[in-house]
C-alpha positions in Angstrom: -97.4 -114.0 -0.2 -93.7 -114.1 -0.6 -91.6 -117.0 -1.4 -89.1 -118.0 1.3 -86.0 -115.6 0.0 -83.2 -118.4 -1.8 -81.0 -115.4 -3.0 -78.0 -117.8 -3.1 -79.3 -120.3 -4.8 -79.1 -121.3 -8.8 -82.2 -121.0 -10.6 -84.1 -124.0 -11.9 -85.7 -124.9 -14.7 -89.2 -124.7 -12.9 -88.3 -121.2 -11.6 -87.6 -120.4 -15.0 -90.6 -121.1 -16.0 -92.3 -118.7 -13.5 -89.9 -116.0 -14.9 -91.8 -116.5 -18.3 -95.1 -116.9 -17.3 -94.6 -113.6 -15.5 -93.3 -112.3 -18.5 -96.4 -113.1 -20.6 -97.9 -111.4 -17.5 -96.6 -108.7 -18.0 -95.5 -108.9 -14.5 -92.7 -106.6 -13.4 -88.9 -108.2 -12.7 -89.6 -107.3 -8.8 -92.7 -108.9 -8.7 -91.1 -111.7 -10.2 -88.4 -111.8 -8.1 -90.6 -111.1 -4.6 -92.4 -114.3 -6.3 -89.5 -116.4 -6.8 -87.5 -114.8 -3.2 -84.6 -113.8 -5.6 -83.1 -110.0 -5.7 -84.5 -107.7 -8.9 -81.5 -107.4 -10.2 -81.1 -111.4 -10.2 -84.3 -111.7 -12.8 -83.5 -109.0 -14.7 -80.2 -110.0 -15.7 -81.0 -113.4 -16.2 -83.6 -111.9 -18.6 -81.4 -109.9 -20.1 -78.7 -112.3 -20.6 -81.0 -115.1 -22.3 -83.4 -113.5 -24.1 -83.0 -114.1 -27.7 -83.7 -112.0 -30.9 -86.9 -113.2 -32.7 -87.2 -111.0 -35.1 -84.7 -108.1 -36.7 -86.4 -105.2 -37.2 -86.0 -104.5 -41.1 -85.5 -100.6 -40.8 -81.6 -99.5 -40.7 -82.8 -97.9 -37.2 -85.7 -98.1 -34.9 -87.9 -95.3 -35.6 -90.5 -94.3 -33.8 -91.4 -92.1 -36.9 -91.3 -94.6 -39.6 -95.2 -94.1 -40.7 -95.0 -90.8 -41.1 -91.0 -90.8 -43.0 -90.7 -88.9 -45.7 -87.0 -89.7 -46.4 -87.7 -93.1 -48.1 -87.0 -94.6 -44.7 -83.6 -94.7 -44.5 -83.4 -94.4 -40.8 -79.8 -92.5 -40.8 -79.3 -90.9 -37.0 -78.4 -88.1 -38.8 -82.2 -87.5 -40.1 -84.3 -84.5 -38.3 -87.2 -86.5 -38.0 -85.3 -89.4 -36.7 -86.6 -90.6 -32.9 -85.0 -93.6 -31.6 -88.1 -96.3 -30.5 -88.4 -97.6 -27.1 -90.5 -100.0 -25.8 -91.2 -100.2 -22.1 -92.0 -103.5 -22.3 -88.7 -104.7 -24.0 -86.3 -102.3 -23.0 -87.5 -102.1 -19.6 -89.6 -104.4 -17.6 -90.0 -106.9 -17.5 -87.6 -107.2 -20.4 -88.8 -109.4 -23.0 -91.4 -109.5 -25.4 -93.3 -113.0 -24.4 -97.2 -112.1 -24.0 -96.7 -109.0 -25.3 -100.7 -108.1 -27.2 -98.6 -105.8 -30.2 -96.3 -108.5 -30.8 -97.4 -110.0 -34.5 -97.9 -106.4 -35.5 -94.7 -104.9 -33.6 -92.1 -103.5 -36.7 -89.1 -104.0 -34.2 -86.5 -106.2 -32.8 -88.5 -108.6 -30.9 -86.8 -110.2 -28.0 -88.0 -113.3 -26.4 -87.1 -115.9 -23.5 -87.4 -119.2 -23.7 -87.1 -121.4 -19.8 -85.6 -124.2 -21.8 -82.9 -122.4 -23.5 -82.2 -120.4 -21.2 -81.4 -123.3 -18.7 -79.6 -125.2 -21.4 -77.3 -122.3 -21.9 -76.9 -121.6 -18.0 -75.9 -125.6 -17.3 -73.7 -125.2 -20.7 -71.5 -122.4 -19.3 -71.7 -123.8 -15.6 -69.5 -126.7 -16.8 -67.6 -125.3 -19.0 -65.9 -123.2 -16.1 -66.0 -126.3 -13.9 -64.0 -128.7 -16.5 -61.6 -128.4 -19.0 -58.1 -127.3 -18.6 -56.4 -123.4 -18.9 -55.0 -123.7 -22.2 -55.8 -124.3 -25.8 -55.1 -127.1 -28.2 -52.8 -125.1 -30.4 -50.3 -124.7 -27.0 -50.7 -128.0 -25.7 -49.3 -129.0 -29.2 -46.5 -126.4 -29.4 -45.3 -127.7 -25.6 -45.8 -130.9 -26.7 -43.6 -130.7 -29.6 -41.0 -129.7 -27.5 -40.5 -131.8 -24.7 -41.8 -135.3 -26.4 -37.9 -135.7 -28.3 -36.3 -134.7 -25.2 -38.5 -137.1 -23.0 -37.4 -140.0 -25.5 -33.7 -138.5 -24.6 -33.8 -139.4 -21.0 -34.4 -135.4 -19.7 -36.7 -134.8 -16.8 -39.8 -132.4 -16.8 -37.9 -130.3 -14.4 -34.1 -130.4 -17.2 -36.9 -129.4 -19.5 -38.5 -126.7 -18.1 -35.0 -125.0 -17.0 -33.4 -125.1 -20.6 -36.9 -124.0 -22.2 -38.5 -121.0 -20.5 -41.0 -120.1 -23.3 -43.1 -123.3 -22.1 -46.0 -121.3 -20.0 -46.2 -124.6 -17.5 -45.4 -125.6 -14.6 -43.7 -128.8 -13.5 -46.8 -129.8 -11.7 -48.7 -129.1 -14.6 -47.1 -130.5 -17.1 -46.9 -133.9 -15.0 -50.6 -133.6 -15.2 -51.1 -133.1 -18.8 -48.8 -136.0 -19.4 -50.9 -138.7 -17.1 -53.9 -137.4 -17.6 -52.8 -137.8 -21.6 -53.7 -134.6 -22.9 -50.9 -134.9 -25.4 -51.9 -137.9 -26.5 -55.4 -136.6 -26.9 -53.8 -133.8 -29.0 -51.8 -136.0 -31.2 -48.9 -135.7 -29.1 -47.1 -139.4 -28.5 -46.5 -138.3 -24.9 -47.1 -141.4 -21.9 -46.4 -141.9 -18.3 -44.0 -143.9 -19.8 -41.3 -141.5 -21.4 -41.2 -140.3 -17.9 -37.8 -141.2 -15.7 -40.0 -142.2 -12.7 -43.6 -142.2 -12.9 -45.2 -140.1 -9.9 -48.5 -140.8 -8.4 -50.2 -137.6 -8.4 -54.2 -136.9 -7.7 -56.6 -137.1 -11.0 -58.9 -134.7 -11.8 -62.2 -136.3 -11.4 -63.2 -135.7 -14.3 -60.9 -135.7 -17.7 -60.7 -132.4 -19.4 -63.4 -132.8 -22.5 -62.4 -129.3 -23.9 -59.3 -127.2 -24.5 -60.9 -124.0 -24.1 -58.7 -121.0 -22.5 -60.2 -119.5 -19.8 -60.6 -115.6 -20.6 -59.9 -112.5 -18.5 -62.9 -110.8 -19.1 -62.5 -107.8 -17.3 -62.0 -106.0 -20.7 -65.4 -106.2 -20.8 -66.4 -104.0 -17.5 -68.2 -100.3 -18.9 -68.9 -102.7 -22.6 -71.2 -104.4 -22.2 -74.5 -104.0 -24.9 -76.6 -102.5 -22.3 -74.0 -99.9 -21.9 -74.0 -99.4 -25.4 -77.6 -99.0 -25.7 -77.7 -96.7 -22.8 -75.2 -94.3 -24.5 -76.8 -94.2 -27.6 -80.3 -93.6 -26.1 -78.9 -90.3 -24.7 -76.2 -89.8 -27.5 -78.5 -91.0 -30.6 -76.1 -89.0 -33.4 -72.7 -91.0 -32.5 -71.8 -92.4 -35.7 -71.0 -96.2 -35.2 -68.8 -98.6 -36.8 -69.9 -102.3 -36.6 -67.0 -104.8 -36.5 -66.6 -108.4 -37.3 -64.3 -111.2 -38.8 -65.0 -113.6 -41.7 -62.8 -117.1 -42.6 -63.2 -120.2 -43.7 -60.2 -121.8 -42.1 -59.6 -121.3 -38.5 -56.4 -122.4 -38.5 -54.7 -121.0 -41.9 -56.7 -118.3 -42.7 -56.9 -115.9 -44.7 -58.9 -113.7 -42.0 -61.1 -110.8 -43.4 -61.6 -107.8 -41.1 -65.1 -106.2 -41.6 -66.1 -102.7 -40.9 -69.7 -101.3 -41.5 -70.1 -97.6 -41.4 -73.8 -97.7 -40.5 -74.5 -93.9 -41.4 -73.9 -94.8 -45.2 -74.5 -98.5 -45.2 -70.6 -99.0 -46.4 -68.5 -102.1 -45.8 -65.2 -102.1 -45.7 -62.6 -104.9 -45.1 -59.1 -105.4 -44.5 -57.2 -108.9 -45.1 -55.3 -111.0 -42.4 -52.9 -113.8 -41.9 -53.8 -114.3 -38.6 -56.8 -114.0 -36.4 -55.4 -112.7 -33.3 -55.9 -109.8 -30.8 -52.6 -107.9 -32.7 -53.9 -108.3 -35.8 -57.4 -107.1 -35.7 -55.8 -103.8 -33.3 -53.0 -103.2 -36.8 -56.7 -103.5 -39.0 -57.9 -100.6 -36.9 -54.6 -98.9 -37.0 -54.5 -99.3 -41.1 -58.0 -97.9 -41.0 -57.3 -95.0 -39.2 -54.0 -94.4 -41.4 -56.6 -94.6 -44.5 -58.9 -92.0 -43.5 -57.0 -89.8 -40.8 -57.2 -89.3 -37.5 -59.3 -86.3 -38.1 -62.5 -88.5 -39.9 -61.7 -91.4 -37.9 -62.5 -89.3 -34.7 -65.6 -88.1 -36.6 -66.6 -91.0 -38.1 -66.0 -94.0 -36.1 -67.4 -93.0 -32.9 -68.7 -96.4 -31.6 -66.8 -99.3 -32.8 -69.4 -102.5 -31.5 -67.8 -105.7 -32.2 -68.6 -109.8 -30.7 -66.8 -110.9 -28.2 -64.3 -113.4 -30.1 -60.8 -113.6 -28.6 -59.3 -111.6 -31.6 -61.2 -108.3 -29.9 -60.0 -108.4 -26.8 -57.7 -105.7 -26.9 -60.5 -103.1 -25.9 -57.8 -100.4 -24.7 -55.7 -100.5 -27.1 -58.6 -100.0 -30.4 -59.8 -96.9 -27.6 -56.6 -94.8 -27.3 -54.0 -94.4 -29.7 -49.8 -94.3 -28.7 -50.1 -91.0 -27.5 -52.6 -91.6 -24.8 -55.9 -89.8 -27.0 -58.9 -91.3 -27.1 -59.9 -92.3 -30.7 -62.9 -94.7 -30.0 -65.3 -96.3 -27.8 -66.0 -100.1 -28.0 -68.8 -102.0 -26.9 -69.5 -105.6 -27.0 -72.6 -107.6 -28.2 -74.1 -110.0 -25.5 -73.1 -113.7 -26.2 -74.6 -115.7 -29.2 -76.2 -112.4 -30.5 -75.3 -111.3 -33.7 -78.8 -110.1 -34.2 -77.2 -107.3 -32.5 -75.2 -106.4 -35.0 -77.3 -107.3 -37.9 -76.2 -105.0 -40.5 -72.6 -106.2 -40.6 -74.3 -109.6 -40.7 -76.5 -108.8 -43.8 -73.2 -107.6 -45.4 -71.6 -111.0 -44.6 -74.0 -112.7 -46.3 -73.3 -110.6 -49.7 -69.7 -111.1 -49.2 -70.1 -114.7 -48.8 -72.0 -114.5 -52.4 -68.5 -114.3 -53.4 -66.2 -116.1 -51.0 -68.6 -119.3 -50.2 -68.2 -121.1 -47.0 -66.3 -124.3 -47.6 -64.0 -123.2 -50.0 -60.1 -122.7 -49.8 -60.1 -118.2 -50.4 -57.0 -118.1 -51.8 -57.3 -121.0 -54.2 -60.2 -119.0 -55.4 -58.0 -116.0 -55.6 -58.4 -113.9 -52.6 -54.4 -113.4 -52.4 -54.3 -109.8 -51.5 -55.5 -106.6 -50.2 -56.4 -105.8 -54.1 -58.1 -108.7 -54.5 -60.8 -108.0 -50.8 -60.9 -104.1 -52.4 -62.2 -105.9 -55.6 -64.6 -107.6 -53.7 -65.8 -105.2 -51.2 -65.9 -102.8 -54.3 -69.0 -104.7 -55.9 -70.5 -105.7 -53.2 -70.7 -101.9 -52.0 -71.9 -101.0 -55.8 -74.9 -103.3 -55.4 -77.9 -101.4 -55.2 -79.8 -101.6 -51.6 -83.9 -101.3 -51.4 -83.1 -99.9 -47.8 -81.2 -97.2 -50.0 -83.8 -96.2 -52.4 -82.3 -98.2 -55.5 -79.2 -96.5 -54.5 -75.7 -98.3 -53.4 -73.8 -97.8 -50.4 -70.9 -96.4 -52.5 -73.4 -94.1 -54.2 -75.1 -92.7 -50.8 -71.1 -92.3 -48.7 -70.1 -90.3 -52.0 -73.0 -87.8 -51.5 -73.1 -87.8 -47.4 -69.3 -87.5 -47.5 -67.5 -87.1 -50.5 -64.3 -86.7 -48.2 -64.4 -89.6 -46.9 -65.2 -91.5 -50.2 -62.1 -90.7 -51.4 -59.9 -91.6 -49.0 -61.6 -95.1 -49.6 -61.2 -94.0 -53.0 -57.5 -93.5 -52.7 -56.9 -96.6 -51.0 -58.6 -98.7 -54.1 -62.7 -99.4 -53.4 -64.1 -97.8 -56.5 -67.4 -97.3 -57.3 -68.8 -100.2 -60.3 -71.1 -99.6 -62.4 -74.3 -101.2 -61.9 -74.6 -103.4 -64.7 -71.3 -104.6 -64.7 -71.7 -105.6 -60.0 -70.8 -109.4 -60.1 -71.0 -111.2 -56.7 -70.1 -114.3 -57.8 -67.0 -116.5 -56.8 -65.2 -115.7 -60.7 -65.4 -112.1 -59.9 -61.8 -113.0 -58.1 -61.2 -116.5 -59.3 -57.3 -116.6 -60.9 
């Protein structure tokens, strides 16, 4: 029998754990729902949304032909005998791979939800957008260096809003921040007492414990993954370009933009002083300028990127200045990178050579010469996934065109014996 319906209501913890055990049922997500009085579409997004990747599939692609390859298994979309896999257990209903009687012999991604994590991550991002304030630490310190000398002056919040425009508060606001000492908690020597005359105004009842801005996120509407998967299950031949960025100090940088060309397994990188939404849309303008608006049209089909601030720019990567479309970008689903494993792996090589911890340009990474030095060896290794050949090797023969126009731009190939992916490869 039916539960009483309780559509509007959040999901516990205990109704989470009737979503997996119907999983392991193999139950589908209406009969879960029509158990738990919820909508389908409520239990297969929370699904969806939670899941989380148990196991990366170690093929380059998910091929439903992989016992019977006779290509070395290189799993390129561009293979005749290439068919995409799909699982209706996974991909479908009930969405997950929980119970599932293949799964210690399953090759493929393996997706699995847990009731306890998913719960901790729903009550994590239920506070998060019921405390904190709209802003980040970096602007509460820029205001705050601002009007702290001219509060010590004698200057009201209202004298110093109407000589300084560029501050992005309001008077209200920034009366707020001041007795509610956000300054202060920012490093800023700001009190109720620099202020002419202290007003009483309502506390929040609870003090902000973050500084994290609150995003538009409507950039990601037509984006998302499952979008992305849905196109490629009709459109398996688009030729995608996985995106990412690489630091090791948030605030100063240097920034490295990553690109993986998944057809030919090839990395390349561009270098940053900043790590903002500009700079990551002039890295895809720079690429495009490399390689031509022809092959970039050609070649960079799908551009599937995270969903860090520095990406938000979705338009503006899609369609050049003179309104064409050059791209299409999707965005993983949050705290997946799993889901673009392939940059990952190259991240992992890369950081062979730029360690996490260290200071990158006291270790020499000063220039766009130095990340093609870099990227040069590290696409010169030899991949087992390649049949003893390197990425380099396999983009020269697929497309010698495009090899040098990375050629041209200074990522040469290394000979094999002489690939060093160690931090002295750059060191000054």
């Amino acid at each position: 029998m039916n539960a009483i319906s309780n559509k509007n209501k959040h999901l516990s913890l205990q109704e989470r754990f009737i979503i997996e055990n119907g999983i392991r049922n193999g139950s589908s997500k209406k009969a879960i729902a029509d158990t738990l009085g919820k909508d389908k579409s409520t239990i297969g997004k929370e699904i969806k949304l939670h899941r989380s990747c148990s196991y990366k599939c170690k093929l380059p692609l998910e091929c439903s032909a992989y016992k019977k390859c006779s290509h070395g298994r290189l799993c390129s979309s561009a293979c005749p005998d290439f068919i995409p896999f799909v699982c209706a257990r996974r991909d479908r209903s009930p969405g997950a791979c929980n119970g599932c009687t293949n799964f210690h012999r399953c090759r493929f991604d393996k997706f699995v939800y847990s009731p306890d994590i998913a719960h901790k991550e729903y009550r994590s991002s239920l506070i998060d957008s019921r405390l904190g304030i709209n802003t980040t630490i970096e602007d509460i310190k820029m205001v705050g260096k601002i009007i702290m000398p001219l509060l010590k002056q004698g200057q009201s919040v209202y004298q110093i809003l109407a000589s300084h425009p560029e501050i992005p508060y309001s008077e209200k606001t920034l009366y707020s921040y001041i007795e509610d000492n956000i300054f202060k908690d920012a490093g800023i020597d700001i009190s109720v007492f620099d202020l002419r005359r202290k007003v009483s105004r309502k506390i929040l009842k609870k003090k902000a414990a973050t500084y994290k801005k609150r995003e538009d996120r409507r950039f990601l509407k037509g984006r998302l993954y499952s979008d992305y998967k849905a196109l490629i299950s009709q459109h398996p031949d688009l030729n995608i370009v996985q995106m990412d960025t690489v630091y090791n100090d948030v605030k100063n940088g240097p920034f490295i933009q990553t690109f993986k060309f998944i057809k030919y397994g090839f990395l390349f990188a561009l270098l940053h002083d900043r790590k903002d939404a500009q700079s990551m849309l002039d890295g895809i303008d720079i690429l495009e300028s490399i390689i031509g608006a022809e092959l970039f049209n050609t070649e960079v089909q799908i551009l599937l990127t995270d969903r860090g601030s520095e990406f938000t720019a979705a338009d503006a990567m899609e369609i050049r200045g003179d309104e064409t479309r050059r791209t299409s970008v999707y965005y993983c689903d949050p705290l997946q990178s799993c889901q673009k494993g392939s940059l990952e792996n190259n991240h992992i090589e890369l950081r062979y050579i730029c360690p996490s911890g260290t200071d990158l340009r006291k270790l020499g990474l000063l220039d766009q010469s130095d990340l093609n030095t870099v990227i040069s060896h590290v696409n010169s290794s030899p991949k087992e996934k390649l049949n003893g050949k390197s990425p380099i090797e396999y983009l020269e023969f697929l497309n010698p065109l495009l090899f040098k126009k990375f050629y041209d731009f200074g990522v040469t190939k290394i000979d094999k014996d002489k690939v060093k992916l160690k931090p002295y490869l750059i060191k000054k």
